[in-house]
C-alpha positions as CSV (number, residue, x, y, z in Angstrom):
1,X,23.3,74.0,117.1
2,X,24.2,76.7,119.5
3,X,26.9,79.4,117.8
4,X,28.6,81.9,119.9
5,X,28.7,85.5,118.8
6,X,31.9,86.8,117.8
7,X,32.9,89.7,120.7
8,X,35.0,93.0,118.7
9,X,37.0,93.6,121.8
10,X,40.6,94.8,121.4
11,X,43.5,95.6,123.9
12,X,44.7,98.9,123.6
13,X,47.4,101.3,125.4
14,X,46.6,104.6,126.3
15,X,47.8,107.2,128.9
16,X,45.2,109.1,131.0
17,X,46.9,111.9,132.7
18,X,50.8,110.1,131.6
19,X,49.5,107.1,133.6
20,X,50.7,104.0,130.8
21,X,47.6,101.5,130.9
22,X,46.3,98.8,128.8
23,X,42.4,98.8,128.4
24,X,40.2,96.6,126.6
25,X,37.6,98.5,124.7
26,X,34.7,97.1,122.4
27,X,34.8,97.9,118.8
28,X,32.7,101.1,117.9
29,X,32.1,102.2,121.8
30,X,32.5,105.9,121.3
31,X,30.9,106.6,124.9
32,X,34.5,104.7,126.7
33,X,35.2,107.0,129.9
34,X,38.9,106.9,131.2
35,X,39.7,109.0,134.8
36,X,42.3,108.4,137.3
37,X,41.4,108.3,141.2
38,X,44.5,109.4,143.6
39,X,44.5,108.1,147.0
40,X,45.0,105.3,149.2
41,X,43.5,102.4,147.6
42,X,41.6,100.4,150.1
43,X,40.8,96.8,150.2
44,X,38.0,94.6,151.5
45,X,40.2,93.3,154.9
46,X,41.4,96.8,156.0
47,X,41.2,97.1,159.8
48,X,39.0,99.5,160.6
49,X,38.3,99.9,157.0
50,X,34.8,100.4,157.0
51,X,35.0,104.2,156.7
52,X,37.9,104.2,154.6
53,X,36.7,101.9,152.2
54,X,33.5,103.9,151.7
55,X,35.1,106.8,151.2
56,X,37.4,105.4,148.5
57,X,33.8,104.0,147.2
58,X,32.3,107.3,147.2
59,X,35.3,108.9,145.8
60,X,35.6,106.1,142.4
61,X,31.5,106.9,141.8
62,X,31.8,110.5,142.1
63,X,34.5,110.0,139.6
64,X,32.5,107.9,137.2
65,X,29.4,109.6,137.5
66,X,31.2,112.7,136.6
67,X,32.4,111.4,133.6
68,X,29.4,109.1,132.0
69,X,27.0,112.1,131.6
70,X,23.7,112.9,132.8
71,X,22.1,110.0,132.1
72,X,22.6,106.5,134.3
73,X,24.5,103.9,131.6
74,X,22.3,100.7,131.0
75,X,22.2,97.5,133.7
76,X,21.5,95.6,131.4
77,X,24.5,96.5,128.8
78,X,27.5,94.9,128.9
79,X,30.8,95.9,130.0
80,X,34.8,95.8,129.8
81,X,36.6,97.2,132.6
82,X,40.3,97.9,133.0
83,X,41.9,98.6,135.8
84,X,45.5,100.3,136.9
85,X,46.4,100.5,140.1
86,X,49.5,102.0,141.8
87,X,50.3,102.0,145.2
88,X,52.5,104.4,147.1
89,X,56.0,103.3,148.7
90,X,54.0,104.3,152.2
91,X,51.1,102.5,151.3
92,X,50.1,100.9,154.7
93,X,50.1,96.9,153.6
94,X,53.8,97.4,152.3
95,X,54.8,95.3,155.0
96,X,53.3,92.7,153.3
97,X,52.8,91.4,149.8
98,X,50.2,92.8,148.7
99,X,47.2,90.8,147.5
100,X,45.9,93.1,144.0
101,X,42.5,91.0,144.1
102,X,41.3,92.5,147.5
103,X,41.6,95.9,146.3
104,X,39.1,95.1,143.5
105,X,35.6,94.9,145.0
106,X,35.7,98.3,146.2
107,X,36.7,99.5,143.2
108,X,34.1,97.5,141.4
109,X,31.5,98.5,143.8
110,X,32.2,102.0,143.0
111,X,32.5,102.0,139.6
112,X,29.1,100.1,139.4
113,X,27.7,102.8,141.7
114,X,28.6,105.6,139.3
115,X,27.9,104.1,136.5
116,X,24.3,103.5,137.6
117,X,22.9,105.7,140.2
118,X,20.4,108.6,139.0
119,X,21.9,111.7,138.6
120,X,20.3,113.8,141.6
121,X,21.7,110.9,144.0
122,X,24.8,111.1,146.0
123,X,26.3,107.7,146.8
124,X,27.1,108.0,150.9
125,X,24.8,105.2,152.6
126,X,27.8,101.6,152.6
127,X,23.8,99.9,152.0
128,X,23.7,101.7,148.4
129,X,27.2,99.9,147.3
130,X,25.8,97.0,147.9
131,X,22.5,97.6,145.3
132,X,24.1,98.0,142.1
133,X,24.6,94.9,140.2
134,X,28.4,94.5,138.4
135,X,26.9,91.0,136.4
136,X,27.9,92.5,133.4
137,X,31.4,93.5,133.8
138,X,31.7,90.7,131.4
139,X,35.6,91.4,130.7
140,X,38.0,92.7,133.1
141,X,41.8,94.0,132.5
142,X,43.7,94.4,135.6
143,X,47.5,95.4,135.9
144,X,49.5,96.9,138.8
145,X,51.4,99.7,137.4
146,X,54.8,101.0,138.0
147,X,55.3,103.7,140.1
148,X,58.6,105.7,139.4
149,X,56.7,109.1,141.1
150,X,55.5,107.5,144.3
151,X,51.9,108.1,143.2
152,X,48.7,105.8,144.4
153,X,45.5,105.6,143.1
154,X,44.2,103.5,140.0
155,X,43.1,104.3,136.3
156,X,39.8,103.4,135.0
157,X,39.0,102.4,132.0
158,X,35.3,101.5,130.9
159,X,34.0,100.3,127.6
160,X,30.6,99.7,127.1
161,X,29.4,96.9,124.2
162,X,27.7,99.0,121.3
163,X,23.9,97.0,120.7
């Protein structure tokens, strides 16, 4: 008989820099690292997003590397990531609906970059996006946010499961 493992993961609200977010967090994580990224959020079908969307890479794992410390987190851990993204009234697909799903593999790209790049790296070749493994972003929160200030960008929350 095969028994599952009860997960401690809660749903919390928190503001990071008065930005209102839900976040899912593990029970006991005391190592969860919140930070908001302004800019133009860029998605994987951008013309001539190439460039863009590795700078908005490189910006979200400069970000997270900033914040998780020294040390690279573990690959092998496992993870709950919440997202909140905002976009501006000039954003340039606002002559369109906007499809929220596109915008997430960059994000994920970079947040897996930051988390797990050594320390004395710099995340600029598009290859090095590519090498870092998000398997264990086991539970993902995403919610567009409202936007009474005009801002864009998108909070970050990541909770890593305690062993």
């Amino acid at each position: 008989m095969v028994t599952k493992s009860k997960i401690d993961i809660k749903i919390k609200t928190k503001k990071i820099d008065n930005w209102p977010i839900h976040a899912l967090e593990f029970a006991n994580d005391k190592s969860v690292i919140t930070t908001i990224v302004l800019g133009t959020l860029a998605n994987v079908q951008t013309k001539r997003g190439k460039k863009k969307r590795l700078l908005w890479q490189q910006k979200i794992a400069e970000a997270i590397k900033s914040k998780r410390g020294n040390l690279p987190r573990n690959l092998n851990s496992h993870y709950a990531i919440s997202l909140g993204m905002k976009f501006s009234k000039t954003h340039p697909n606002q002559n369109q609906p906007i499809d929220v799903d596109n915008f997430i593999k960059p994000i994920f790209a970079g947040i897996a970059t930051g988390l797990f790049i050594d320390e004395e790296e710099i995340p600029t070749d598009p290859e090095k996006f590519r090498y870092f493994d998000d398997s264990h972003f086991d539970h993902l929160f995403v919610e567009r946010l409202e936007n009474e200030k005009n801002e864009e960008g998108v909070a970050i929350v990541i909770s890593e499961k305690p062993e």
